[in-house]
ChimeraX commands (.cxc) that place a marker at each C-alpha (Angstrom):
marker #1 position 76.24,136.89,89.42 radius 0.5
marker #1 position 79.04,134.50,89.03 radius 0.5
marker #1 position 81.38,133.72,92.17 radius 0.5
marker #1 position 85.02,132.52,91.87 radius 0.5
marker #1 position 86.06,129.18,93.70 radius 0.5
marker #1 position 89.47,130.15,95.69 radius 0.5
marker #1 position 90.30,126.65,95.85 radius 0.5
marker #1 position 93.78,127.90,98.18 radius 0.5
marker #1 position 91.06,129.61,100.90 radius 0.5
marker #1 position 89.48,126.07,100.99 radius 0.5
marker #1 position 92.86,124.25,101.55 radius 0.5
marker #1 position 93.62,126.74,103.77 radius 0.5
marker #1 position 90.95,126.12,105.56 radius 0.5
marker #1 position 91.31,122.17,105.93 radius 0.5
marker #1 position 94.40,122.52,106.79 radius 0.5
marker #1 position 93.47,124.48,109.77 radius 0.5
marker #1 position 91.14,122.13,110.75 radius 0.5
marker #1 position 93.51,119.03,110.49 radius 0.5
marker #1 position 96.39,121.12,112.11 radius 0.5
marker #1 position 93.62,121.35,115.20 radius 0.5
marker #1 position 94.45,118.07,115.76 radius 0.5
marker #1 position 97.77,117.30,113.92 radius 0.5
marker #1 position 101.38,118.47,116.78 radius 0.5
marker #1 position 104.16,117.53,116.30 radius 0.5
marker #1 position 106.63,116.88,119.08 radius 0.5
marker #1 position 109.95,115.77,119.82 radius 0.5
marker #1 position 110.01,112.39,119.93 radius 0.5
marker #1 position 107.37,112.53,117.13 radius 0.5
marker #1 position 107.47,115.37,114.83 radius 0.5
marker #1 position 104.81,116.35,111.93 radius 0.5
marker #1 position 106.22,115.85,108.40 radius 0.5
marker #1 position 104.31,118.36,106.52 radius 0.5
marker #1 position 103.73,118.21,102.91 radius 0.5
marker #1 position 103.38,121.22,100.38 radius 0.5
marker #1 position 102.63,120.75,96.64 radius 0.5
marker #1 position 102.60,123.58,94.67 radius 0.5
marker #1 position 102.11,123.14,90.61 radius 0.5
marker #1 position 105.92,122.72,89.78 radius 0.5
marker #1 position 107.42,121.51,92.97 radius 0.5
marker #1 position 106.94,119.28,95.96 radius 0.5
marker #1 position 108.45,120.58,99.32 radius 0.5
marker #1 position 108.28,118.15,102.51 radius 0.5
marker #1 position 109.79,118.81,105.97 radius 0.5
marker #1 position 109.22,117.82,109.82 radius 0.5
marker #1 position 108.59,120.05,112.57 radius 0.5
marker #1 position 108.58,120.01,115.96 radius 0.5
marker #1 position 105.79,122.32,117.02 radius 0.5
marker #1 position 106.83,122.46,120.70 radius 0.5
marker #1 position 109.51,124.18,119.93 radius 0.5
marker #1 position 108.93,125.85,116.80 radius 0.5
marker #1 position 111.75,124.44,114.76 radius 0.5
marker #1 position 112.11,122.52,111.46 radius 0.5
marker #1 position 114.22,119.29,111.83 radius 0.5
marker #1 position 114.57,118.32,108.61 radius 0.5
marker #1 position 113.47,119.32,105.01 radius 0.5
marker #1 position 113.71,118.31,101.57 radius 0.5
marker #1 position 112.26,119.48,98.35 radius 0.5
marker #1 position 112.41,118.90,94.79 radius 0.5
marker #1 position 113.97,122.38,94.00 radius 0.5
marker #1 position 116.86,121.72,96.77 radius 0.5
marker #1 position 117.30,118.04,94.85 radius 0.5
marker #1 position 117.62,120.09,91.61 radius 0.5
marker #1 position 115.08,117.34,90.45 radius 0.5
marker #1 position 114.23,118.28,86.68 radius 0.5
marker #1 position 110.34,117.62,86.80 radius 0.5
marker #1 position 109.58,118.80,90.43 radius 0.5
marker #1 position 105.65,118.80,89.74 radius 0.5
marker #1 position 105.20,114.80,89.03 radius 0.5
marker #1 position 104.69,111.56,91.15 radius 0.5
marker #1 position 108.27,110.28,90.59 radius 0.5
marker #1 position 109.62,113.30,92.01 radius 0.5
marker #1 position 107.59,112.98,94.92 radius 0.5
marker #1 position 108.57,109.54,95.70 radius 0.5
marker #1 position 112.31,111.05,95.46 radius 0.5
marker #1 position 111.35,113.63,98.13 radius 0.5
marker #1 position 109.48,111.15,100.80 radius 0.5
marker #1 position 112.23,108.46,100.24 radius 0.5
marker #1 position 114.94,111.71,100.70 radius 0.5
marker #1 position 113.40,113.11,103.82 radius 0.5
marker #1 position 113.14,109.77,105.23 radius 0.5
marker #1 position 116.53,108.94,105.25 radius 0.5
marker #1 position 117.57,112.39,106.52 radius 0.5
marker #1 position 115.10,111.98,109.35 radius 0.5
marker #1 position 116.36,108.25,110.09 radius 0.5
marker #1 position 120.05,109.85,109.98 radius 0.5
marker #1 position 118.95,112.43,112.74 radius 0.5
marker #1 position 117.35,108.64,114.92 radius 0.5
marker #1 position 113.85,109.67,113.89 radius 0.5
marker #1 position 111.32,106.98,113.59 radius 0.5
marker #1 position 108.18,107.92,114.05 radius 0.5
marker #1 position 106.23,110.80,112.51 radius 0.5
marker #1 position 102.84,112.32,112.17 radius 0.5
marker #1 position 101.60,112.60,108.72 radius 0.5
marker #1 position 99.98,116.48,107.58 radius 0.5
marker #1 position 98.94,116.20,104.28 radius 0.5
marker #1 position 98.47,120.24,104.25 radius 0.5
marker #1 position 95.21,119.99,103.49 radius 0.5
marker #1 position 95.48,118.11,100.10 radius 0.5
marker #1 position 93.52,115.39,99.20 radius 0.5
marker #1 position 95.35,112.10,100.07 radius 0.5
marker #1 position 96.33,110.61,96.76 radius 0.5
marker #1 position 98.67,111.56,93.70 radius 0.5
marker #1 position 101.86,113.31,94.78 radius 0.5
marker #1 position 100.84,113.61,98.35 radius 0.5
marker #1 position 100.48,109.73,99.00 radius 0.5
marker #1 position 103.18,109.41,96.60 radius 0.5
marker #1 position 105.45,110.84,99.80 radius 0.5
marker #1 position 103.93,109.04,102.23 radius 0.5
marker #1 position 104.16,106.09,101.10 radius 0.5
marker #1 position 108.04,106.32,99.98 radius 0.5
marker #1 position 108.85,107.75,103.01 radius 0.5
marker #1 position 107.07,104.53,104.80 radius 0.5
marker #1 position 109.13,102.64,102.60 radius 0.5
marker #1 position 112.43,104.34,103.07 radius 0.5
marker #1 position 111.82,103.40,106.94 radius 0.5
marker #1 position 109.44,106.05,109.04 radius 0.5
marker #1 position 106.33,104.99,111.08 radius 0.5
marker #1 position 103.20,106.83,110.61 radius 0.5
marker link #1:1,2 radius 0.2
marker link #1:2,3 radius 0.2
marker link #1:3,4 radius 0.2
marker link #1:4,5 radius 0.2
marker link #1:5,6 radius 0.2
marker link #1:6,7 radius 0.2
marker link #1:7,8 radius 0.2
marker link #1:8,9 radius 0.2
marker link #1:9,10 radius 0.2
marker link #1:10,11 radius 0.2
marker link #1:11,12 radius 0.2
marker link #1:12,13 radius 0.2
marker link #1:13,14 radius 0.2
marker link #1:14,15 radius 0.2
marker link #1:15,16 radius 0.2
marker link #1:16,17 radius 0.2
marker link #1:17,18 radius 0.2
marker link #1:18,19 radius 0.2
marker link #1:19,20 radius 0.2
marker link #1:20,21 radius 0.2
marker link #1:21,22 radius 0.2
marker link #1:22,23 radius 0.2
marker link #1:23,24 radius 0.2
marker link #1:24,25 radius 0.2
marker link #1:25,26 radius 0.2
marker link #1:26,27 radius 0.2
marker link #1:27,28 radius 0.2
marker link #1:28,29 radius 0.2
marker link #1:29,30 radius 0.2
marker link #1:30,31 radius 0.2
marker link #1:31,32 radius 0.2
marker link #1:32,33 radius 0.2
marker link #1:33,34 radius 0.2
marker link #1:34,35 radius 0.2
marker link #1:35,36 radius 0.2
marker link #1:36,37 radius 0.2
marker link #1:37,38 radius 0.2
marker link #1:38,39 radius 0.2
marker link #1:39,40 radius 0.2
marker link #1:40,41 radius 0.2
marker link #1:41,42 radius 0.2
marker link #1:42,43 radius 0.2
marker link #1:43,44 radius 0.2
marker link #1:44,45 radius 0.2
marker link #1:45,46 radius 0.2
marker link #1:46,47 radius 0.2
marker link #1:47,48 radius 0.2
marker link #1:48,49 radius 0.2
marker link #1:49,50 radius 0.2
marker link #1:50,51 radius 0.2
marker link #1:51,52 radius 0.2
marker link #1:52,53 radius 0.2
marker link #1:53,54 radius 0.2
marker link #1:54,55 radius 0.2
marker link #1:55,56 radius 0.2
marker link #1:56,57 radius 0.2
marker link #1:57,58 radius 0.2
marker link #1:58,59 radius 0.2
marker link #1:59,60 radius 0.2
marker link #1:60,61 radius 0.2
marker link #1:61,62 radius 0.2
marker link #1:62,63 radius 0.2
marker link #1:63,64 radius 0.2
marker link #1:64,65 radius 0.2
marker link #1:65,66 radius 0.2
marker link #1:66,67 radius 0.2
marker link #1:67,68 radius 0.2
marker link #1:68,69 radius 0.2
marker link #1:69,70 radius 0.2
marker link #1:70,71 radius 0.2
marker link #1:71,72 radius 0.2
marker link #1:72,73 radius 0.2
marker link #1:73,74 radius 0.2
marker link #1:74,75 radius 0.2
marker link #1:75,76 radius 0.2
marker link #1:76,77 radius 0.2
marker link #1:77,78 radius 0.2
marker link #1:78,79 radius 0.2
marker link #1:79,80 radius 0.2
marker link #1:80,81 radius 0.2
marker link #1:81,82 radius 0.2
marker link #1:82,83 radius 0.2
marker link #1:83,84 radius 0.2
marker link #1:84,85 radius 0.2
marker link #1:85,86 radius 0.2
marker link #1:86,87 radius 0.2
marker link #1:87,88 radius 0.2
marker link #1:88,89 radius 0.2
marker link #1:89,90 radius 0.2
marker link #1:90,91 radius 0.2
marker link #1:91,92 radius 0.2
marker link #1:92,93 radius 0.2
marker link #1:93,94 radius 0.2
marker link #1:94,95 radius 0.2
marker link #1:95,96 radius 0.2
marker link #1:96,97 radius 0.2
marker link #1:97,98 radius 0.2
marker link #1:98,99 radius 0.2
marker link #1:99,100 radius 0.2
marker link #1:100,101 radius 0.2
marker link #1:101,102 radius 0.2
marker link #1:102,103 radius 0.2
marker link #1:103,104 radius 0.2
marker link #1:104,105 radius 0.2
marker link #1:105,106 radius 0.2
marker link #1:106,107 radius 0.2
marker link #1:107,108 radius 0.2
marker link #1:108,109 radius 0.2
marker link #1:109,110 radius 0.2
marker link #1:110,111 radius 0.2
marker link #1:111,112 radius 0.2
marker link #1:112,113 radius 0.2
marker link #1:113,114 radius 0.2
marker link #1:114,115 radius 0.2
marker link #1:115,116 radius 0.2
marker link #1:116,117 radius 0.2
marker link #1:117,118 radius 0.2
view
């Protein structure tokens, strides 16, 4: 008997267990990142309230290859310097239960760049 990996149940699953510990608030809100085979979507949240500050993605920046590092870097420098517009600084980072590298770090590390702390 053969079994099927659902490799979405496992993320799922991570990404309950780092959202355990991962809150956003207020002053510092979680900048979530979703990566889906075409696109790249990125936005921060205050979870105390229930409400997404700001968001970004690579279909609202009509970029043409949404599913590629480049594009990501777009997004985390683009959400940055919405959430610096809005006076936010500092973030918490939830990679949404990805593995830290390729597009994900792509993001983070733009968005460090364009001028959040996390």
């Amino acid at each position: 008997m053969i079994t099927q990996i659902n490799r979405d149940a496992i993320r799922q699953r991570i990404h309950a267990r780092i959202r355990a510990k991962v809150a956003g608030t207020g002053e510092r809100p979680r900048l979530s990142v979703y990566r889906s085979l075409n696109h790249i979507y990125a936005q921060l949240i205050d979870d105390q309230k229930g409400e997404t500050l700001v968001a970004a993605s690579t279909l609202a920046l009509k970029v043409k290859a949404g599913g590629n590092v480049a594009a990501a870097k777009e997004i985390g420098k683009a959400i940055a310097e919405k959430a610096v517009a809005q006076g936010i600084k500092k973030v918490v980072y939830d990679r949404g239960g990805f593995l830290y590298h390729g597009r994900i770090k792509a993001v983070a590390d733009a968005a460090r760049e364009a001028g959040l702390d996390f």
